[in-house]
BATI-618508 format. One record per atom (N, C-alpha, C, CB): residue number from 1; residue in one letter; atom name; x, y, z. Coordinates in steps of 0.001 Angstrom, whole numbers. Glycine has a CB too. Layout:
residues N
  paro  votor  kero     east    north       up
   NUM      A    CA        X        Y        Z
...
//
This chain:
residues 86
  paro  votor  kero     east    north       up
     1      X     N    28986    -4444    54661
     1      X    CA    27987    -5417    55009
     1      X     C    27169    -5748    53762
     1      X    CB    27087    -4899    56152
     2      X     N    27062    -7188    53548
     2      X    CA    26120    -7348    52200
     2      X     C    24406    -7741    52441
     2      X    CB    26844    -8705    51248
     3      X     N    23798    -7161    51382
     3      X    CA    22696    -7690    51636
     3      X     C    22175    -8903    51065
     3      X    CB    21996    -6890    51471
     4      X     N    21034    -9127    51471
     4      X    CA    20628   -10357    50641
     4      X     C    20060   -10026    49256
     4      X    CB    19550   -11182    51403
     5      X     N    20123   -11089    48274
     5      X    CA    19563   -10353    46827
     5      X     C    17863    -9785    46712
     5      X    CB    19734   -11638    45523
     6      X     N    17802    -8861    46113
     6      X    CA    15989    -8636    45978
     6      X     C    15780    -9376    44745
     6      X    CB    15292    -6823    45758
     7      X     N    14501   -10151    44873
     7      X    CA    13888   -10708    43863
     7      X     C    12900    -9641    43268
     7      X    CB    13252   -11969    44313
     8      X     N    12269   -10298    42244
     8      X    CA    10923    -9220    41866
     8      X     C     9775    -9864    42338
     8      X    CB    10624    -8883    40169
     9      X     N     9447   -10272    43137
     9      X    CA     8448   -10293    43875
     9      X     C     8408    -9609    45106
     9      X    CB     8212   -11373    44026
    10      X     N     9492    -8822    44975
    10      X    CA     9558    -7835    46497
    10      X     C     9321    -6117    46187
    10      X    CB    11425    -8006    47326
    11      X     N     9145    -6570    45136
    11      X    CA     9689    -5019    44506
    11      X     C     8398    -4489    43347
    11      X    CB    11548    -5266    43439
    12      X     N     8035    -3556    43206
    12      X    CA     6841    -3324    42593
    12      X     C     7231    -3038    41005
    12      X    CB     6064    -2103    43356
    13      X     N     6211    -3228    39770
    13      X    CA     6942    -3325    38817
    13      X     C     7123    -1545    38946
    13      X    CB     6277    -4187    37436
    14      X     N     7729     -932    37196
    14      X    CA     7578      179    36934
    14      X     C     6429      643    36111
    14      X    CB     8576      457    36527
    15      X     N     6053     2253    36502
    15      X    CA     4825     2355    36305
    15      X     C     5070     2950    34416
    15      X    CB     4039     3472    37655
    16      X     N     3797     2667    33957
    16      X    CA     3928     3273    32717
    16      X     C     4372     4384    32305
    16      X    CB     3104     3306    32309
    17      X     N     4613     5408    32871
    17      X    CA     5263     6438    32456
    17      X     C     6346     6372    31565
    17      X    CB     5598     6983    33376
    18      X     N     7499     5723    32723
    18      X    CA     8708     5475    33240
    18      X     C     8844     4383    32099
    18      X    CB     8828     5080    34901
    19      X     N     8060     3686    31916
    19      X    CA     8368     2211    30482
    19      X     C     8288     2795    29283
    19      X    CB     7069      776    30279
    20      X     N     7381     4386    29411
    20      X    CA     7401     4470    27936
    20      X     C     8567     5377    28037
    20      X    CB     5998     5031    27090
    21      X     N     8992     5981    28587
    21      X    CA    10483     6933    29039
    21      X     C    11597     5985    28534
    21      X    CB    10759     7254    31010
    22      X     N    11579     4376    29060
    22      X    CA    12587     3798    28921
    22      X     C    12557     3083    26940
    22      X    CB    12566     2690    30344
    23      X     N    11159     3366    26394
    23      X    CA    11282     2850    25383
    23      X     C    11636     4130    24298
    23      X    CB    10079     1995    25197
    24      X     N    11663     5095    24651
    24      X    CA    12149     6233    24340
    24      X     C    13753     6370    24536
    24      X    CB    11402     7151    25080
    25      X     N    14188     6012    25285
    25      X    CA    15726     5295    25604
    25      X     C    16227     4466    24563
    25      X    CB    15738     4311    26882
    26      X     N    15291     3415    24905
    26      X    CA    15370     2180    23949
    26      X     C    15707     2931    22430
    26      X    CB    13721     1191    23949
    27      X     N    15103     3575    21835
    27      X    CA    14956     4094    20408
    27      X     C    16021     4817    20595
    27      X    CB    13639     4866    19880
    28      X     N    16368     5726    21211
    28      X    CA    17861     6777    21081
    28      X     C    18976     5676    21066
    28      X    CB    18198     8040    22656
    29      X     N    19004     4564    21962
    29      X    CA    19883     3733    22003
    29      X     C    20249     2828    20734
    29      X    CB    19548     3091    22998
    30      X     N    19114     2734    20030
    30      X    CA    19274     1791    18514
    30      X     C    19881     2919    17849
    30      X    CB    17675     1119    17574
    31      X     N    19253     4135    17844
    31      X    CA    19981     5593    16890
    31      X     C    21437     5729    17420
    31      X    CB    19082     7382    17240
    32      X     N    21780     5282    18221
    32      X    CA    23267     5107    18373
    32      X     C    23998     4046    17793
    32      X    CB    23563     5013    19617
    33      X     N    23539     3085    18173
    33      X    CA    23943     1545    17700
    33      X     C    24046     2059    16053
    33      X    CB    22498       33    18109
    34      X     N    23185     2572    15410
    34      X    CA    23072     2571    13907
    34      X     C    24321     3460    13748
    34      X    CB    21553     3194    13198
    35      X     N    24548     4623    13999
    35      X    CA    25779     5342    14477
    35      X     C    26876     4826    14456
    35      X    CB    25751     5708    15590
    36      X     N    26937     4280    15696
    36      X    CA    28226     3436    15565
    36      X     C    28811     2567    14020
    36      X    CB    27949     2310    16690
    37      X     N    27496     1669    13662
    37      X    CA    28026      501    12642
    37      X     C    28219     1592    11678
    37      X    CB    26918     -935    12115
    38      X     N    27719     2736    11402
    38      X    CA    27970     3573    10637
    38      X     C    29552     4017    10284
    38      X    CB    27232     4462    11099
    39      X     N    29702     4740    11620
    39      X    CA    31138     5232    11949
    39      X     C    32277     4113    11627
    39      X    CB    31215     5628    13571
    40      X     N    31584     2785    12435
    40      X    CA    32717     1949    12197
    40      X     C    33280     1193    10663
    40      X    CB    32413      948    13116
    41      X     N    32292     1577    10056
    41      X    CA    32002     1315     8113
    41      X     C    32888     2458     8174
    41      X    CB    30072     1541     7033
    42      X     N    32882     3703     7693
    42      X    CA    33334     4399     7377
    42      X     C    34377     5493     7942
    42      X    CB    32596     4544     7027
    43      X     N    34872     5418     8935
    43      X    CA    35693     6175     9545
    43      X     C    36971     5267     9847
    43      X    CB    35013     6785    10726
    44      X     N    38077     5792    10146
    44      X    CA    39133     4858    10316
    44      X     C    39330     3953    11840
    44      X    CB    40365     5736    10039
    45      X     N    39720     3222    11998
    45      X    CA    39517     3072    13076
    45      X     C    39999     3337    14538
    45      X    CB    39436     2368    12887
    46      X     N    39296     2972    15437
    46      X    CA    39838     3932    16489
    46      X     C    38794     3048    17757
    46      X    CB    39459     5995    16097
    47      X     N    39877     2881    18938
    47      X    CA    40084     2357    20252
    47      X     C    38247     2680    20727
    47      X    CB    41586     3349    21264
    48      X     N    37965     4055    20609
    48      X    CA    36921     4731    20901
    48      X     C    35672     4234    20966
    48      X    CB    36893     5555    20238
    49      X     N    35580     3153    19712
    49      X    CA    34124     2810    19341
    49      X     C    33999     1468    20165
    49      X    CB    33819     2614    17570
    50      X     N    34904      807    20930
    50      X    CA    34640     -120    21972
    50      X     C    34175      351    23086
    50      X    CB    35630     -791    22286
    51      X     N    34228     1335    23431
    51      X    CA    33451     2194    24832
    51      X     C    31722     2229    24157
    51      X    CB    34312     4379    25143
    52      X     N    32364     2539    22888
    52      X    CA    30235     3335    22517
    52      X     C    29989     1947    22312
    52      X    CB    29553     4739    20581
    53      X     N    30487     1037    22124
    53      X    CA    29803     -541    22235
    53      X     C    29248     -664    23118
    53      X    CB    30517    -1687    22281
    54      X     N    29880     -844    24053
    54      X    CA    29892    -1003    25878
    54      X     C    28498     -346    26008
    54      X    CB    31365       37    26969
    55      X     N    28593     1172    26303
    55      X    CA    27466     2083    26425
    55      X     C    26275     1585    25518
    55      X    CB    27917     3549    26026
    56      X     N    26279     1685    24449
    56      X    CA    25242     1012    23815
    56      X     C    24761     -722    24338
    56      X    CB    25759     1074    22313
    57      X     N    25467    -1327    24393
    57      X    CA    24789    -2570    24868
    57      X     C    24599    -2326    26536
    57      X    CB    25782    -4013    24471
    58      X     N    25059    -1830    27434
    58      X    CA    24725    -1790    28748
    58      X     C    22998    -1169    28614
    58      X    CB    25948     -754    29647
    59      X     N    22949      517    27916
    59      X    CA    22100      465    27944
    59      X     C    21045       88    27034
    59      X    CB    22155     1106    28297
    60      X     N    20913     -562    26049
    60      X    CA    19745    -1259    26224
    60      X     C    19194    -2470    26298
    60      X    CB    19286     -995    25683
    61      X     N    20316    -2431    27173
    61      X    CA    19867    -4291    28104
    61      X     C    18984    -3507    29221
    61      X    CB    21725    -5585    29191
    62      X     N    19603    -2583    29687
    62      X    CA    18604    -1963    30904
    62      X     C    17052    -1143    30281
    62      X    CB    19683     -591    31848
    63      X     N    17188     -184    29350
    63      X    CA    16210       34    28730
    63      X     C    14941    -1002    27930
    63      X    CB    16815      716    28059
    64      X     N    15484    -2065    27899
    64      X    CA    14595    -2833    26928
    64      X     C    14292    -3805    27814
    64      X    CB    15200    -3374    25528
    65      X     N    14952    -4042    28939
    65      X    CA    14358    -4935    30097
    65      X     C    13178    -4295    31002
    65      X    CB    15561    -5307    31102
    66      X     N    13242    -2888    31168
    66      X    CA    12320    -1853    31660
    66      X     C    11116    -1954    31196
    66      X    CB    12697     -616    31412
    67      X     N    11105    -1802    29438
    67      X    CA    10442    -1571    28649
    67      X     C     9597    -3238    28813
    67      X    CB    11268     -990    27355
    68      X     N    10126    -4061    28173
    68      X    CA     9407    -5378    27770
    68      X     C     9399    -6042    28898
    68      X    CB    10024    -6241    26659
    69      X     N     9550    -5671    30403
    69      X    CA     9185    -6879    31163
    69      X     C     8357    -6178    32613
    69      X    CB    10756    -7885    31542
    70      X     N     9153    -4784    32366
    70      X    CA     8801    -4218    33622
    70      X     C     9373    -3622    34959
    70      X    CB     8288    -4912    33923
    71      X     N    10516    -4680    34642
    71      X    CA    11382    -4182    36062
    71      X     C    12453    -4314    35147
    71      X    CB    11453    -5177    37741
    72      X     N    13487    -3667    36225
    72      X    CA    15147    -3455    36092
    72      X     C    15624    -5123    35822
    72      X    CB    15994    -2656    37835
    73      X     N    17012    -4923    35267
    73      X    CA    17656    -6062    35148
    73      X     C    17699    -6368    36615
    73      X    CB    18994    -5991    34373
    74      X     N    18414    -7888    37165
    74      X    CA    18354    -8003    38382
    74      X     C    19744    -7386    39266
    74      X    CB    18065    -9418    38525
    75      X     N    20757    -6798    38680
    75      X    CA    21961    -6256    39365
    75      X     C    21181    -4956    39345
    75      X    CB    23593    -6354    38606
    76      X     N    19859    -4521    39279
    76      X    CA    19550    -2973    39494
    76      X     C    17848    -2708    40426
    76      X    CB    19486    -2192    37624
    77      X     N    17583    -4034    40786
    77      X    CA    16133    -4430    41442
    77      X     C    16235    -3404    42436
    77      X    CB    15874    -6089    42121
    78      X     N    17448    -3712    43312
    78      X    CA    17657    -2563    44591
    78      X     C    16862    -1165    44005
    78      X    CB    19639    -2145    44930
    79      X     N    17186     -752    43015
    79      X    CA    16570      350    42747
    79      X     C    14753      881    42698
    79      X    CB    17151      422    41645
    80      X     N    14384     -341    42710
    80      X    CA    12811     -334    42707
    80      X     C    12132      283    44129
    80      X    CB    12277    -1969    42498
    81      X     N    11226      701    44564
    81      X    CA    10125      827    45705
    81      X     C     9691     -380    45880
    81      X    CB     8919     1729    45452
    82      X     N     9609     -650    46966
    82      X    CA     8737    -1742    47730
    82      X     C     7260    -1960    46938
    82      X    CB     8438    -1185    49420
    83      X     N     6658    -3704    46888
    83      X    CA     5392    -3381    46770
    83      X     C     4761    -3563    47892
    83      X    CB     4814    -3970    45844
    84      X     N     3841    -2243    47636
    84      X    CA     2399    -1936    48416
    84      X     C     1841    -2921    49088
    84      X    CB     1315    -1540    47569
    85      X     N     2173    -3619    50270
    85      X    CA      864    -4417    50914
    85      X     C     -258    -3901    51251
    85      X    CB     1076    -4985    52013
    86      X     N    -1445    -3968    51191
    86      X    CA    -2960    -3709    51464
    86      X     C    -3217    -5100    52746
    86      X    CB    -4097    -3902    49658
//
């Protein structure tokens, strides 16, 4: 059964903790990225470093969307708490 999509107006942002957690992400994720162009300069090549692409750009499209906007990308909103009506 499918649901309907969540927007972000349904969904509460993330709290600061959790943004500075994800910008802490964010930074391990560039220390990879640097890694990689590293490896891929100097090591021979190999099938391998298209996965750590992958991984590296998945996450920090999700980390840096956390970070600089607030909420999840929108294929991950489901994941949010409801906001609070008063």
């Amino acid at each position: 059964m499918l649901h309907e999509p969540v927007s972000r107006d349904q969904v509460a942002k993330v709290r600061p903790f959790f943004r500075g957690l994800a910008g802490f992400f964010l930074f391990c994720t560039l220390l990879a990225a640097a890694g990689l162009i590293f490896a891929l300069v100097t090591e021979p090549f190999s099938l391998s470093i298209f996965i750590g692409v992958a991984v590296v750009i998945v996450t920090g499209h999700i980390s840096g969307s956390v970070l600089f906007s607030g909420y999840a990308p929108n294929y991950l909103l489901s994941a949010h708490g409801p906001k609070q009506r008063f």
